[in-house]
Biopython code that builds the backbone (N, CA, C, O; Angstrom):
import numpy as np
from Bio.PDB.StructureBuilder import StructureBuilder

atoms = [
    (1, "UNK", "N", (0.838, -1.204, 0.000)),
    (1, "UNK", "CA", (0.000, 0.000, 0.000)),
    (1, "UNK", "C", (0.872, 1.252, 0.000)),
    (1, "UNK", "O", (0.734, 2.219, -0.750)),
    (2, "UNK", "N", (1.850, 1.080, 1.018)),
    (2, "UNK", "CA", (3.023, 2.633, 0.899)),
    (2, "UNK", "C", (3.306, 2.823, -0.276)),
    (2, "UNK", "O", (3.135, 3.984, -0.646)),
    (3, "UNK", "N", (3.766, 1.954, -1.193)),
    (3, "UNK", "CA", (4.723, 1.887, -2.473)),
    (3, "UNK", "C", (3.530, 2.427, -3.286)),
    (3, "UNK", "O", (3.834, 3.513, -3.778)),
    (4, "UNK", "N", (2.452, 2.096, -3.553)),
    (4, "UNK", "CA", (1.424, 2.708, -4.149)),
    (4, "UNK", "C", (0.885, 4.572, -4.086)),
    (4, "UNK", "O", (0.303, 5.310, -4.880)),
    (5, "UNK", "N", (1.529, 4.763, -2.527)),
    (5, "UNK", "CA", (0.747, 5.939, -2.283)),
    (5, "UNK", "C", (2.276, 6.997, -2.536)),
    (5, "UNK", "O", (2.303, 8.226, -2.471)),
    (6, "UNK", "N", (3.477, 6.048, -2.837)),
    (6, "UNK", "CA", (4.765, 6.764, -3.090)),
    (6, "UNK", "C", (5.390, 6.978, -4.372)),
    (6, "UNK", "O", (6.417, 7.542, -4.746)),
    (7, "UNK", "N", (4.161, 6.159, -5.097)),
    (7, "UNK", "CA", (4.277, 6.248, -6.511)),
    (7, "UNK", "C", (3.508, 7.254, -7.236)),
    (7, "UNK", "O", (3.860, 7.644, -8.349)),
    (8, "UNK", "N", (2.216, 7.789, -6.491)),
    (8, "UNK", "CA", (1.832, 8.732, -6.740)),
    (8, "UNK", "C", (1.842, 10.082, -5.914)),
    (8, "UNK", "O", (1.347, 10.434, -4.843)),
    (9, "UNK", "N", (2.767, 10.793, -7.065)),
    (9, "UNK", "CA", (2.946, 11.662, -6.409)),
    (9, "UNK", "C", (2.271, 12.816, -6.174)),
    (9, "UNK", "O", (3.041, 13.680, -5.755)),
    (10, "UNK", "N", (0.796, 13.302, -6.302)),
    (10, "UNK", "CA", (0.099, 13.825, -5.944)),
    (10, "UNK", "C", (-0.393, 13.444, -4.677)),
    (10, "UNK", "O", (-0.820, 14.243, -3.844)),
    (11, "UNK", "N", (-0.327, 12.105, -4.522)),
    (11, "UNK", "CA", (-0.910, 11.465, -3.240)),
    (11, "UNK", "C", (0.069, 11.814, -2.105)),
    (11, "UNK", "O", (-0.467, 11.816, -0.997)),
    (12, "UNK", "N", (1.371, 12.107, -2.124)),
    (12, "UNK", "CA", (2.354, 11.965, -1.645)),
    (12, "UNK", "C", (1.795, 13.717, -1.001)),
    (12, "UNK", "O", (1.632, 13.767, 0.218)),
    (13, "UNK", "N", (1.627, 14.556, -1.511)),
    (13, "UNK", "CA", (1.876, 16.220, -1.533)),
    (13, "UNK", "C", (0.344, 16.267, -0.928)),
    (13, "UNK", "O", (0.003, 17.250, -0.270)),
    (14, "UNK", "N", (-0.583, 15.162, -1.171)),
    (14, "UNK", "CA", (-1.636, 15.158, -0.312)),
    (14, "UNK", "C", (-1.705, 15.051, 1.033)),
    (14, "UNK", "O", (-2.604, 15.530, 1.724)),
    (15, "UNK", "N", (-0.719, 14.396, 1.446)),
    (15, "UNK", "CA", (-0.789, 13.680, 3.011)),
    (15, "UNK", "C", (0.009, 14.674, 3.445)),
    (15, "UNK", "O", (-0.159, 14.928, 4.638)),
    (16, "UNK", "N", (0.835, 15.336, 2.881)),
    (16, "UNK", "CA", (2.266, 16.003, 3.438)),
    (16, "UNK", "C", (1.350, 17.287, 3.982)),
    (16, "UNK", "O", (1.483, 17.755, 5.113)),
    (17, "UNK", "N", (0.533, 17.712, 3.131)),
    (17, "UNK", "CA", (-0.534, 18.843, 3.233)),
    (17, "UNK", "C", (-1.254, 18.697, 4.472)),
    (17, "UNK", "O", (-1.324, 19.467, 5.430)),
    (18, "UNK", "N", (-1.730, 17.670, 4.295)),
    (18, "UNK", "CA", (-2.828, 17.174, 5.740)),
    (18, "UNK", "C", (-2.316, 17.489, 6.446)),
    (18, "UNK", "O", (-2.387, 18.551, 7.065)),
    (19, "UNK", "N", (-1.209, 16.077, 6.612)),
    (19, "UNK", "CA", (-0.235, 16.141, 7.890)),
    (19, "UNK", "C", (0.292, 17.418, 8.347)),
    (19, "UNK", "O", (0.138, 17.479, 9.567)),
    (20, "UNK", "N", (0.889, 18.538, 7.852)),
    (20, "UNK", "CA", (0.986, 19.628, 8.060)),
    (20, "UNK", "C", (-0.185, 20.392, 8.434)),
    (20, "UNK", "O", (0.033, 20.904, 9.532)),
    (21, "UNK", "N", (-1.399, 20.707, 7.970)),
    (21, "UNK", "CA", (-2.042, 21.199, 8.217)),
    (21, "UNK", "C", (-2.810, 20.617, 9.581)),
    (21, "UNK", "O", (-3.880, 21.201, 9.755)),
    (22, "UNK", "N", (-2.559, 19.746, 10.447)),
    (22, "UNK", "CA", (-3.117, 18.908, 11.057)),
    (22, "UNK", "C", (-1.706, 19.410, 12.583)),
    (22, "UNK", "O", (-2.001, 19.881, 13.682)),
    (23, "UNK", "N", (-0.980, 19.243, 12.321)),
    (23, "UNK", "CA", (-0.072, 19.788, 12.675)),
    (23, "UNK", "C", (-0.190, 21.037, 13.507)),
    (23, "UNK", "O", (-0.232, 21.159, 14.731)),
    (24, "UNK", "N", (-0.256, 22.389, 12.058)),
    (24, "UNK", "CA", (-0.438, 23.451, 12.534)),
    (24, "UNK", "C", (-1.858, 23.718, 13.534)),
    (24, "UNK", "O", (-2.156, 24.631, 14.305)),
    (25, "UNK", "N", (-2.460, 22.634, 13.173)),
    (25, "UNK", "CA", (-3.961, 22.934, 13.949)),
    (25, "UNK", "C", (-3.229, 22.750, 15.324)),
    (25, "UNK", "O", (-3.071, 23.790, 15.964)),
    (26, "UNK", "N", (-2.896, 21.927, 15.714)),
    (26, "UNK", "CA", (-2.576, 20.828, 16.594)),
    (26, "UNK", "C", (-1.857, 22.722, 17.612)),
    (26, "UNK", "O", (-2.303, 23.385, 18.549)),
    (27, "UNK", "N", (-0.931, 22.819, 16.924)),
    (27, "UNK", "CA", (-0.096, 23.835, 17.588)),
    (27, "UNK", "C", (-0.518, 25.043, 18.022)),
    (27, "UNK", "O", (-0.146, 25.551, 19.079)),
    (28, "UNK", "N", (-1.434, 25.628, 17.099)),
    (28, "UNK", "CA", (-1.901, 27.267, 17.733)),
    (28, "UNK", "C", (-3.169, 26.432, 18.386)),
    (28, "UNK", "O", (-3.090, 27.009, 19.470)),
    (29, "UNK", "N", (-4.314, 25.492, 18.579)),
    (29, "UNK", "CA", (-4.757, 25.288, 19.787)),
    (29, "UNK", "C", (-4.080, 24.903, 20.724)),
    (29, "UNK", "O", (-4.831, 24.704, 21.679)),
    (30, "UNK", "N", (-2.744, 24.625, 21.039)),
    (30, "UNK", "CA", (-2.516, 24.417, 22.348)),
    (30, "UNK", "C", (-1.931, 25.793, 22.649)),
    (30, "UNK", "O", (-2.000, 26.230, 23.798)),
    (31, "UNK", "N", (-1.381, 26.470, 21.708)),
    (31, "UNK", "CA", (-1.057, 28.044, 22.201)),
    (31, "UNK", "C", (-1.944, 28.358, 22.672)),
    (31, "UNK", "O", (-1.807, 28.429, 23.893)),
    (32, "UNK", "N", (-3.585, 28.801, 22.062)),
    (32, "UNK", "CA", (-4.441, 28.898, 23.028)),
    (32, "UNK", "C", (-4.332, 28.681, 24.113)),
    (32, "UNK", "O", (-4.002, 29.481, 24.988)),
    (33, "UNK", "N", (-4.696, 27.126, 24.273)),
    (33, "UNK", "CA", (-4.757, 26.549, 25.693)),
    (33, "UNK", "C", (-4.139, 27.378, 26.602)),
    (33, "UNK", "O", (-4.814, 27.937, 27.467)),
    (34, "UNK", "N", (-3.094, 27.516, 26.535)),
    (34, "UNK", "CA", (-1.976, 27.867, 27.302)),
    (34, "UNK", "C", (-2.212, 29.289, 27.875)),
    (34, "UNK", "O", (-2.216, 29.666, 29.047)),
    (35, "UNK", "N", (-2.439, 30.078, 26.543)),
    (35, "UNK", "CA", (-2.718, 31.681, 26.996)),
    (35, "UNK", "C", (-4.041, 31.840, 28.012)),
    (35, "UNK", "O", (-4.280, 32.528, 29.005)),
    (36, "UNK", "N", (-4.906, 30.658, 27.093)),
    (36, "UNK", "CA", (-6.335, 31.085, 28.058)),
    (36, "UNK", "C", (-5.894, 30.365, 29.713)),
    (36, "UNK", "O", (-6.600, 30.791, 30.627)),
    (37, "UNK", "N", (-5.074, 29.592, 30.012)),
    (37, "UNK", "CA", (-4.999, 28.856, 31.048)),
    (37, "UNK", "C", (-4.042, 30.463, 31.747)),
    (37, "UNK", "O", (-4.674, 30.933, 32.693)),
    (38, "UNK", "N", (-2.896, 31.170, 31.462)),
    (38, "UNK", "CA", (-2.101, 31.809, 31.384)),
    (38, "UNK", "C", (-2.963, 32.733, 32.559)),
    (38, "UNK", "O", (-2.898, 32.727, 33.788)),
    (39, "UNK", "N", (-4.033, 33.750, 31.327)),
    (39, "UNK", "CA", (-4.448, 34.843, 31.935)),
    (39, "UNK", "C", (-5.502, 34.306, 32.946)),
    (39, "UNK", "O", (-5.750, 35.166, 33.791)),
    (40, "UNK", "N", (-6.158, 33.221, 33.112)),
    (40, "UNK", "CA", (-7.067, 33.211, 33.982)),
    (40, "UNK", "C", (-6.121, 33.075, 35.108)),
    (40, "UNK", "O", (-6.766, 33.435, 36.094)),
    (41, "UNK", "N", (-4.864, 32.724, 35.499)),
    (41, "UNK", "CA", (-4.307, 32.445, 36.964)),
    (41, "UNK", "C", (-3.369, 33.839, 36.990)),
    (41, "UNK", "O", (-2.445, 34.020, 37.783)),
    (42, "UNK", "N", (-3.831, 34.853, 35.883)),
    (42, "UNK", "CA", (-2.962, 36.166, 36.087)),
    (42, "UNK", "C", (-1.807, 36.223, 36.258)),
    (42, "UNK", "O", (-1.295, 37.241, 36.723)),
    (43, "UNK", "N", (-1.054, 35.080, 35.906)),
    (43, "UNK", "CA", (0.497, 35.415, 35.540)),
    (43, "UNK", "C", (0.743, 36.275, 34.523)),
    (43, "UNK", "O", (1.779, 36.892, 34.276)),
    (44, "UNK", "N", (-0.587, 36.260, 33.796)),
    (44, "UNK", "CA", (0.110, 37.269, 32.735)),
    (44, "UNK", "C", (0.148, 38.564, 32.619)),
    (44, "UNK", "O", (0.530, 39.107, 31.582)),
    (45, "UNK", "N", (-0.306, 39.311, 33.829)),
    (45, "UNK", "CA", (-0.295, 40.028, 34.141)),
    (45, "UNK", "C", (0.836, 40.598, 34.610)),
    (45, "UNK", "O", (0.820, 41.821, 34.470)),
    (46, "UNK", "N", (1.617, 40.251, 35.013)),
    (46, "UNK", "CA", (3.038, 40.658, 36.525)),
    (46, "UNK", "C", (3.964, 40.546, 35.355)),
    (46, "UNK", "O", (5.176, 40.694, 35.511)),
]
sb = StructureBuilder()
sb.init_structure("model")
sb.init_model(0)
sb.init_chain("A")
sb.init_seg("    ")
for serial, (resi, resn, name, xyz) in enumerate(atoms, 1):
    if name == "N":
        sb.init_residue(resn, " ", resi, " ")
    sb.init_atom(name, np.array(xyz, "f"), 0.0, 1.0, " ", f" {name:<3s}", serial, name[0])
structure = sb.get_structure()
């Protein structure tokens, strides 16, 4: 099945896309997280 999805290379620039984009999701919600966790205990304040 790999060798199939590595032979096409549109398929290849497909997943890379996802995966990246899946990624970046992944990362600015936990930045969120973090900020909203941040200012509610007012460290971010000081």
């Amino acid at each position: 099945m790999l060798k199939n999805v590595l032979a096409d290379s549109d398929q290849v620039e497909n997943v890379i896309e996802w995966n990246f984009g899946l990624i970046m999701f992944s990362w600015y919600g936990f930045q969120a997280m973090l900020m909203r966790e941040t200012m509610k205990t007012g460290d971010f304040a000081r």
